[in-house]
Every structure is written in structure tokens, then in C-alpha cells.
C-alpha positions in Angstrom: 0.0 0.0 0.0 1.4 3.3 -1.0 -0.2 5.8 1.8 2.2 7.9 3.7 2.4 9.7 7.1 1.0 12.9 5.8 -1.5 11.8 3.4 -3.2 10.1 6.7 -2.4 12.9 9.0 -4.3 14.7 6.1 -7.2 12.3 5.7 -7.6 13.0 9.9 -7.9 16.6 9.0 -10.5 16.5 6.0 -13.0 14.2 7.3 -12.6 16.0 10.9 -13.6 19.4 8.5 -16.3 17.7 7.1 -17.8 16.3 10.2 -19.3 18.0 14.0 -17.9 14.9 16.1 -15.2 12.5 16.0 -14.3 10.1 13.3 -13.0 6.0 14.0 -9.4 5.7 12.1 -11.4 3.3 10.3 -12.9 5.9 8.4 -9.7 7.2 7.3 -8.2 4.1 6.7 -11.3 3.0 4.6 -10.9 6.3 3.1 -7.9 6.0 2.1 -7.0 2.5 1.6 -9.7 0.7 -0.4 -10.2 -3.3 0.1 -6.9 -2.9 1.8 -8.0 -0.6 4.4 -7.0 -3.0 7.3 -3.4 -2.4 6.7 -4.0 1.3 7.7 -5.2 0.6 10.9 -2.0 0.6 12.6 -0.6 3.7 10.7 -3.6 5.8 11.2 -3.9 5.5 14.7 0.0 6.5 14.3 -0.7 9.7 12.7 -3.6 10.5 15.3 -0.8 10.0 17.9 1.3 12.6 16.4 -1.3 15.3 15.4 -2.1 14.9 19.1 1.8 15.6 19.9 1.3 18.9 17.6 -1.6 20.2 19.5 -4.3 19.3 16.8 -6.7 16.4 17.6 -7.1 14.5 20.9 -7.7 11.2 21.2 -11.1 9.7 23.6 -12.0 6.6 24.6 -15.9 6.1 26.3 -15.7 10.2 25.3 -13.4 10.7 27.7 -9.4 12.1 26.4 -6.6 9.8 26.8 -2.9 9.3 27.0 -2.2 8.5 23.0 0.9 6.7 24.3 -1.3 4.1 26.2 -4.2 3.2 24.0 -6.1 -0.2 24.3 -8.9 -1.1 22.3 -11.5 1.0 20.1 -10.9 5.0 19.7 -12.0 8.3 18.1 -10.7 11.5 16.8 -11.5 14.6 17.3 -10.5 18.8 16.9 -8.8 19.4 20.0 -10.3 21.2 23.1 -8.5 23.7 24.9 
């Protein structure tokens, strides 16, 4: 699969745009990766972490924000909050 670091860091950014809420990394990764999407799992929730290290997006769990460098199970994106 030929999708790099900043096309998903991008693919966070436009489908945050185009939605109110949060967005799954599935979404990006099925955005960007076709019938391959599963192999963008890893490397989406990778480029959430670092948009999260730049001040962009945090990351929740049960709605709640979380420490990106401890993750476990299902998560969502979204803009950040001051």
C-alpha cells in the first residue's frame, strides 16, 4: 500500500472538516486504503498520535481524552479542546 504519514495525517484533517464529532481511524483508513484498508489501521492510529503531539486532535475513549501513548482497544478523533 502506497499511503504515507502525511496523506493520513491529512485524511484526519479533511474528514474532521467535514464532520461536527469524532471520526473512527477506520474511516480514514477505509478512506484512504480501499479493500486494503486494514493495513491502515496501525498507521492511522500512528498519525492520530502525532497530530495529538502537535496540538491538533485528541484522542477519547468512552468520550473521555486519553494518553495517545497508552491506547487499548477502540478510539476516536477529534479537533482538539483547549
Amino acid at each position: 500500500m502506497d499511503v504515507d504519514d502525511r496523506a493520513l495525517e491529512d485524511g484526519i484533517r479533511r474528514l474532521l472538516d467535514a464532520r461536527t464529532g469524532t471520526i473512527c481511524p477506520s474511516d480514514v483508513a477505509r478512506d484512504l486504503g480501499g479493500d486494503d484498508w486494514r493495513e491502515l489501521m496501525e498507521p492511522t492510529r500512528a498519525a492520530a498520535r502525532r497530530l495529538v503531539a502537535a496540538g491538533e486532535v485528541d484522542i477519547t475513549q468512552g468520550g473521555e481524552v486519553v494518553d495517545p501513548s497508552d491506547l487499548h482497544g477502540p478510539i476516536r478523533i477529534r479537533r482538539h479542546r483547549p
